[in-house]
C-alpha positions in Angstrom: -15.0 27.7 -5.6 -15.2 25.5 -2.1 -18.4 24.7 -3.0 -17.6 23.6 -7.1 -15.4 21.3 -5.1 -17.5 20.2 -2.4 -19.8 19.4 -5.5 -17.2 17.3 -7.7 -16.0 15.4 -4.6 -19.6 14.4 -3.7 -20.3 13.3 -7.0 -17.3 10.8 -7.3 -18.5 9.5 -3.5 -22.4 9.1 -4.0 -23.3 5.2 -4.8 -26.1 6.2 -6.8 -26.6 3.7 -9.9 -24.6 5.0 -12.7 -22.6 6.9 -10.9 -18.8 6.8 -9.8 -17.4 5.2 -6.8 -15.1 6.8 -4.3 -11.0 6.3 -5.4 -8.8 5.3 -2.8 -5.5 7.2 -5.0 -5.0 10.5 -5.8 -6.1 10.7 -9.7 -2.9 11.3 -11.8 -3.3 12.3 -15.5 -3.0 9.8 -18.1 -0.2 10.2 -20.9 -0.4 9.4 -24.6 1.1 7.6 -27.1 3.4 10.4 -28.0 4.1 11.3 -24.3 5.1 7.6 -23.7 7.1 7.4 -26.5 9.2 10.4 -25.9 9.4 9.3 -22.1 10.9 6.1 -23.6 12.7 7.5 -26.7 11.0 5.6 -29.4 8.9 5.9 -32.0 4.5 5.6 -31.3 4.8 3.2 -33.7 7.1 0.7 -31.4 4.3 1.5 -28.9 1.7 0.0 -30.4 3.7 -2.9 -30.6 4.9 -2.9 -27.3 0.7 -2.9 -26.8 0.4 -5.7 -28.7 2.9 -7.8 -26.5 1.2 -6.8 -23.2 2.1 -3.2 -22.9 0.1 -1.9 -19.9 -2.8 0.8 -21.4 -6.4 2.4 -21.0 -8.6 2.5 -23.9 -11.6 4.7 -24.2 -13.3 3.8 -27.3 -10.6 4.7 -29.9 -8.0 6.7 -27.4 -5.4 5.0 -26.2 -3.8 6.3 -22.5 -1.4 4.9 -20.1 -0.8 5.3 -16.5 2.2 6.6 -15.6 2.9 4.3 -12.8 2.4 1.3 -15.0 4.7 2.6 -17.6 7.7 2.9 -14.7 6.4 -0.7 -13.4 6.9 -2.4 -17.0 10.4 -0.5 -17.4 11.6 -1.4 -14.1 10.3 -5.1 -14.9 12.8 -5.1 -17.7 16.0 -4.0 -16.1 18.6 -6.3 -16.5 21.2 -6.9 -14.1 25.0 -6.5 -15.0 
């Protein structure tokens, strides 16, 4: 098991061609378009238009993921003071 790891972490270090560079952050799961809406309470349809005004996403090929930290950056960029 040490060495599966010892194994993955080398991989993602190596600056072979092709290959994957070292990350700086710890790697946090991405969420969907479902999980995003429920975390804002709205439909996936009003995220996808939120994306289409500069919503803050990932796309690989035809899925759609977003970064949890950008998601809290964008809502706290909307707060309005009262």
């Amino acid at each position: 098991m040490a060495s599966e790891r010892a194994l993955a972490s080398d991989s993602l270090t190596r600056k072979a061609p092709g290959r994957m560079h070292a990350v700086s952050a710890p790697l946090r799961p991405l969420l969907t378009i479902q999980q995003v809406a429920e975390f804002l309470s709205v439909s996936p349809r009003t995220v996808r238009r939120l994306m289409a005004r500069g919503f803050p996403h990932v796309r690989f090929g035809r899925l759609l993921r977003f970064d949890q930290a950008d998601v809290l950056r964008w809502v706290a960029g909307r707060r309005s003071e009262l």
